[in-house]
N, C-alpha and C positions, 0 to 999 in steps of 0.2 A: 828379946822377943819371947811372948809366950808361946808360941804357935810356930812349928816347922814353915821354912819357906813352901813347902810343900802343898802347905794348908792355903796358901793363900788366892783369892782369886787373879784374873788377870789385873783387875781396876786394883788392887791394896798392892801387887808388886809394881806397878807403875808410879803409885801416890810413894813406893817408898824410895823406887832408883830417885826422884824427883827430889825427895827428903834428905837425901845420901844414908840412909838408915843400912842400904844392904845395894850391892851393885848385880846385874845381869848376870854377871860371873858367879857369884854367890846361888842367883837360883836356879841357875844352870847344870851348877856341880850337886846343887839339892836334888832336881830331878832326877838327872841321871841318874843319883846313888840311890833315889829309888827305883828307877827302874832296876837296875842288877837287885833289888830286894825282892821287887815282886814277877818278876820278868820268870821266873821256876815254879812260881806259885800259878801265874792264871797266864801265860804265853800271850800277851795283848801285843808284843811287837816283834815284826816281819824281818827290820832293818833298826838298827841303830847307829847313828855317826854320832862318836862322841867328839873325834876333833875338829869335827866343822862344825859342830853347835857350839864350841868351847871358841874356836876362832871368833864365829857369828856373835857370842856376845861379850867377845873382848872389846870386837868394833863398836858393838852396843854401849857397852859401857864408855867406853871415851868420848863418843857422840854425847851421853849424859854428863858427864864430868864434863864438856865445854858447853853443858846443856843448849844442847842442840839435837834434842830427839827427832829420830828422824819418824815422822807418821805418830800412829795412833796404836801398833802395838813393838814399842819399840823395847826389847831386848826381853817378852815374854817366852817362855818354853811354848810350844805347841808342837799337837801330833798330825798328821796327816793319813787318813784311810789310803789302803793301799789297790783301793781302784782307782785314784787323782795322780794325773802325773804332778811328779817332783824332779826337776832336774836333778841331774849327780848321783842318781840312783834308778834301776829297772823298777819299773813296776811290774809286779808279778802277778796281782789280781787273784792271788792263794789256787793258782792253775799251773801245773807240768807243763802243760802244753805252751805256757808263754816262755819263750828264752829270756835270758838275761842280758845277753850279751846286745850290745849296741851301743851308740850315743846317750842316749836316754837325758837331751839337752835341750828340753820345752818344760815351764812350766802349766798345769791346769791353771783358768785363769782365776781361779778361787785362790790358790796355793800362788801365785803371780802378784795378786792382791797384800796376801798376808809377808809376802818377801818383801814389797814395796814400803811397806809400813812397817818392817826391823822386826818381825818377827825372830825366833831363835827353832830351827826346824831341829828336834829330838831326834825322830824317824818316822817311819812308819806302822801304821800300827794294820791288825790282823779284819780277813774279811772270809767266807764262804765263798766257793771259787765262782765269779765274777759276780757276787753277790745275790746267787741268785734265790738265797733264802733266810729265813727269820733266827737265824741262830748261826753261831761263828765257828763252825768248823771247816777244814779243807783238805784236801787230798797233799796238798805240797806243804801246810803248816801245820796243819794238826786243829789239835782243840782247842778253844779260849775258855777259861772258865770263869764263874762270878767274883766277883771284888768281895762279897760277901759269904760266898762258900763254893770255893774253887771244883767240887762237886758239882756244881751246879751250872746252867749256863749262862752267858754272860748277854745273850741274844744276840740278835742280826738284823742286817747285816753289817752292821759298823760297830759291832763288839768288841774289837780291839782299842778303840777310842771311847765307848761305855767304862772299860774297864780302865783306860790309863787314868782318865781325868778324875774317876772316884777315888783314885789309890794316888794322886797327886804324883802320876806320870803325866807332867806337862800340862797347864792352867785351860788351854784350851785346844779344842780339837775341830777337824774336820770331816763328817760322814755324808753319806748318801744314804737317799731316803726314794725305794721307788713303791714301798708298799709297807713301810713303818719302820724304816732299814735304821732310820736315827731313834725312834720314837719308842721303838722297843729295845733296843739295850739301854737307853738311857732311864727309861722304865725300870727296870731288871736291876740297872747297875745304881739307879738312887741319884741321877745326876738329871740337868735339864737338858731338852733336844728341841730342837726345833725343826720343823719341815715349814721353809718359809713358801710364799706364794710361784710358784710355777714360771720360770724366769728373772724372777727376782734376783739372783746368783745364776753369773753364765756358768754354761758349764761345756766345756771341749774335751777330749773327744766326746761327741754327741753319744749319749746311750744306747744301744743296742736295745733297752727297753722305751726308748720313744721317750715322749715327755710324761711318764709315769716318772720317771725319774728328776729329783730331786739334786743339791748341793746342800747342807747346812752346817749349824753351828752346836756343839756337844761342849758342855761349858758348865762349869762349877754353883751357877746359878743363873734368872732372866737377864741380870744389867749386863753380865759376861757376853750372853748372848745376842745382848742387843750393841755390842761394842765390835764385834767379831761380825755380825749382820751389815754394818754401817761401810766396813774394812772389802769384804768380800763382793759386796756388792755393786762395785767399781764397774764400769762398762768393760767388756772387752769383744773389740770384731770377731771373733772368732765363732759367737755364737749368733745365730741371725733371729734366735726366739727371744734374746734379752728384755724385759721390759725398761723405760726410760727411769732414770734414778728417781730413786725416792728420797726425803729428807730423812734429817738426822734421827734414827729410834730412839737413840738414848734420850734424846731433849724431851719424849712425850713421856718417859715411865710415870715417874711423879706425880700425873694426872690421874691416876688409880682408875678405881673401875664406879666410883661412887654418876648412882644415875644409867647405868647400862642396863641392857635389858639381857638377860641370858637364860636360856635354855638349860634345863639340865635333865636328860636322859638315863636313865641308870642301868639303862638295860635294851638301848634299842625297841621300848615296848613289848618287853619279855622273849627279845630274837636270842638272848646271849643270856645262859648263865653265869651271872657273875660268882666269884668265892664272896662269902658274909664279913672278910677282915677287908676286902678293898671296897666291897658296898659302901663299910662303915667309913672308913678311908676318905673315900671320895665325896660320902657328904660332908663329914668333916670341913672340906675345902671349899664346895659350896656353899655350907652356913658361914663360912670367913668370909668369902665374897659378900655372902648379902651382910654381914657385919660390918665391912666398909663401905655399903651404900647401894648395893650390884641391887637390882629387881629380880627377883629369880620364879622361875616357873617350871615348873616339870611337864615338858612337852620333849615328845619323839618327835625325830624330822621326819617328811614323809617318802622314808625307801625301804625299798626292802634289797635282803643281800645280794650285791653283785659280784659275788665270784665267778662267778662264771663266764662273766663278760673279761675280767679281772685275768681270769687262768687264759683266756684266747690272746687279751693281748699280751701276759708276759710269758708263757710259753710260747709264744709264736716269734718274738724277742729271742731269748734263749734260741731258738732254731735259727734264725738269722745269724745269730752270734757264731755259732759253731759250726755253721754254714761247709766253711771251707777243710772243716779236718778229715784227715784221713780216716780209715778203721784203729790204724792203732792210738792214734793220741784219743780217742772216743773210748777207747778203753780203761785210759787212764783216769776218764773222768768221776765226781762224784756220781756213783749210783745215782743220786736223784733227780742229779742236774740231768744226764743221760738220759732218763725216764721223762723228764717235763720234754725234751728237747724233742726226743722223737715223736712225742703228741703234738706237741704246736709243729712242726714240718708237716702235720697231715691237715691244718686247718684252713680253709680254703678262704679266698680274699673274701668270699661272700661274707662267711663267719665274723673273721676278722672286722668286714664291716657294719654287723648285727651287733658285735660288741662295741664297737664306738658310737651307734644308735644309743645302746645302754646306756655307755658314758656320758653322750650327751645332755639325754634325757633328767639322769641325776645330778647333773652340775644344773640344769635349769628349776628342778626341784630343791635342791641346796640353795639356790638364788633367791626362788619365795621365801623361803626357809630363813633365811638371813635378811629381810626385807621388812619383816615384825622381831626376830632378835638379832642382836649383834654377837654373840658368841653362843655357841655352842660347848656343854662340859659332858663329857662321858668318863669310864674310867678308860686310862692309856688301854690296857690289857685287863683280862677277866683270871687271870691268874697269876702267882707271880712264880718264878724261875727255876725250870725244874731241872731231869740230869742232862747234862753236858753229853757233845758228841750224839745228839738224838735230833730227829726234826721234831717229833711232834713227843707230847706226854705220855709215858706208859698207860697201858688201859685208857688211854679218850678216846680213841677210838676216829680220831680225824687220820685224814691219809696227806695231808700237806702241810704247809706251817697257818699257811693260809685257815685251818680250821681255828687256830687258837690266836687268831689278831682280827677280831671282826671287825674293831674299833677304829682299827690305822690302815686298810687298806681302801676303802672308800674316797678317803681323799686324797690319794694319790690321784683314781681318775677325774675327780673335779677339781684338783692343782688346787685346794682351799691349803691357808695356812693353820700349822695344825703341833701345837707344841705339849709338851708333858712334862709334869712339874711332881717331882715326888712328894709326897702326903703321908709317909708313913710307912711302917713293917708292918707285917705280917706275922703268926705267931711262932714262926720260923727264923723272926729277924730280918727276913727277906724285904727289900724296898717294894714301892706299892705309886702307879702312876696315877694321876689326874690329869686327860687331854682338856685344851681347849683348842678350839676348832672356833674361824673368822670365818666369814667372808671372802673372797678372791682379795686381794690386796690390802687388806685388814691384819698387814701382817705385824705395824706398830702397835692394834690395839688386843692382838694376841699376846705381845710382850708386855704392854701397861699390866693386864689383869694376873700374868705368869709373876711379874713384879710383886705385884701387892698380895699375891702368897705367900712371896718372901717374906716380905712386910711383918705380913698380920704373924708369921713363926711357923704355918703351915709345916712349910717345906723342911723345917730341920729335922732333920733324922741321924740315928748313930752314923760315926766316922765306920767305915768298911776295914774289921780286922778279918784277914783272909786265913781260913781254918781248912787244912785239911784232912 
């Protein structure tokens, strides 16, 4: 092999257990040794079991050698964010205030899914305490930092899983997405995210942020993600928002984007300054699409910023959530989490219900919107990755995270599918996103088009050597 197991996606360590070229055990023991390599460098994981991953893909492996794989990701490494329950371990949600102690004996039924189909579970990897912002630090874990410059940060909220999958800690991973929580470390970290369409992937315990909140896939590339999409999207009772299955993702990638009609925006119609190396970036990615065939037109959708509908309803979340603590575990909390909490406790149903008026209003304008094109491209983020342990940029002068992700949090409230495909560094080295943004269940032909970036060599970017 030229290429560490490490390096490889989930679809090439599949093709090769199937080969006998290399067995589940082999990349099992690769992962792990890298996580103890990078695991000092950028803290991406909460929990690690190495002897139930190593059990997990002994079974794996003898299911292959009687070739009888069981499911569809049978004896891959993956990581799981550590706001999804995982049996056999607490989930701590990067919060003091959660105990550990218990059963801790239900799986999420995303992480239910990927057990069913011979997954090989790694651990846990790191989150902002309960995710409640764009960058990955916490009060009970600490700091995550970039795959690219541990300085730096790795974003949020599923920055623990940004950073394993670029530094080939486990092929594929699981984050949540309720305001770009995938889309922005997977931006940041150089890797693909996906925030699939709004029920798509059940998800239990139901969110505290409502259905802003997301399940998706953080994965080495689209096909990855459209393999781990197929996996997870399994029905399960527990959630009563499910939508009914969809067919296979992977069967449509190949149909590329030639003949599609797409939008591309470069700036929200001058709402958003973008930096001039992800402008350049992001056309880049748009002249490949229209190079495979896409019709491309530079049209703004027509909204303007909803923060603020945005901040009522996930600070009002956050207040729900913390509801029940005392003065002293409020204490313990992140500073900022603290600060959103006591604002949304003050925001009255009325509010509450003028921002879902908002929300409305823009999913029925996203709707026209998508009715003359079928995708939407912007860039992921207007900047890329700055120091670690901060919310927002020195000197920007924003007071939430919310000021520097204009791009990823709109569609959390129109549940559109909304994925980001890296396009490039920065003259820092830093990776650099390209969103594409469907339609409400448009979420097969947000993977064709993330596809045929791979295709076309978009998406390749340096390997993440971690410098500090």
């Amino acid at each position: 092999m030229t290429d560490p197991l490490t390096d490889h996606t989930a679809r090439q360590l599949l093709a090769g257990y199937e080969k006998g070229d290399f067995t589940p055990v082999e990349a099992t023991r690769a992962a792990l040794e890298r996580i103890e390599a990078v695991q000092p460098l950028v803290n991406a994981f909460v929990r690690v079991d190495a002897e139930a991953a190593l059990a997990q893909a002994e079974a794996s492996a003898e299911r292959w050698r009687r070739k009888e794989p069981q499911g569809l990701l049978d004896g891959v490494p993956v990581t799981v964010k550590d706001l999804l329950l995982q049996r056999g371990g607490p989930t701590l949600r990067g919060s003091r205030t959660v105990r550990a102690e218990g059963t801790w004996d239900e799986d999420a039924p995303s992480v239910a899914r990927m057990r069913e189909h011979g997954a090989v579970f790694l651990g846990k990897t790191t989150t902002p305490e309960f995710g409640w912002k764009g960058v990955t630090d916490s009060p009970r874990h600490g700091v995550t930092g970039n795959p690219y410059d541990p300085s730096r940060t790795a974003g949020g909220s599923s920055g623990g899983s940004g950073a394993a999958v670029a530094l080939g800690a486990g092929a594929l991973s699981l984050g949540t997405d309720g305001g770009g929580s995938v889309r922005i470390p997977a931006s940041f970290c150089g890797i693909f995210g996906l925030k699939p369409t709004y029920g798509r992937v059940p998800l239990y315990p139901s969110s505290p942020f409502g259905t802003l909140a997301h399940v998706g896939p953080m994965t080495r590339d689209a096909a990855d993600a459209a393999l781990l999409l197929d996996v997870i999207s399994g029905p399960d009772w527990r959630d009563w928002s499910q939508l009914a299955p969809a067919g296979r993702t992977q069967d449509v990638l190949a149909d590329g984007v030639h003949g599609l009609r797409i939008a591309y925006s470069p700036s929200f119609g001058g709402q958003v300054a973008v930096r001039p190396a992800i402008a350049s970036a992001v056309r880049g990615a748009v002249q490949a699409l229209a190079g495979r065939g896409a019709y491309i037109e530079e049209a703004d959708p027509d909204v303007t910023d909803p923060v603020e509908a945005f901040h009522t309803l996930w600070f009002s979340g956050a207040a729900r959530l913390l509801q029940a603590l005392g003065s002293p575990q409020r204490q313990s909390l992140d500073p900022g989490l603290r600060e959103i909490t006591a604002i949304g406790a003050q925001h009255s149903a009325l509010e509450y219900l003028a921002a879902v008026d908002t929300r409305m209003d823009l999913g029925r304008r996203m709707g026209r919107f998508h009715s003359t094109y079928d995708l939407l491209v912007t860039p992921t983020l207007p900047i890329t990755a700055f120091e670690a342990g901060t919310e927002v940029p020195a000197g920007s002068g924003h007071r939430r995270w919310t000021g520097w992700t204009p791009f990823t949090y709109p569609f959390n409230l129109t549940q559109q599918p909304a994925a980001t495909v890296p396009c490039g560094v920065d003259e820092d080295g830093l990776p650099i996103g390209v969103q594409l943004v469907g339609a409400r269940h448009a979420d097969a032909l947000v993977l064709r088009a993330a596809h045929a970036l791979y295709e076309s060599g978009v998406a390749s970017i340096p390997a993440p050597r971690p410098r500090m």
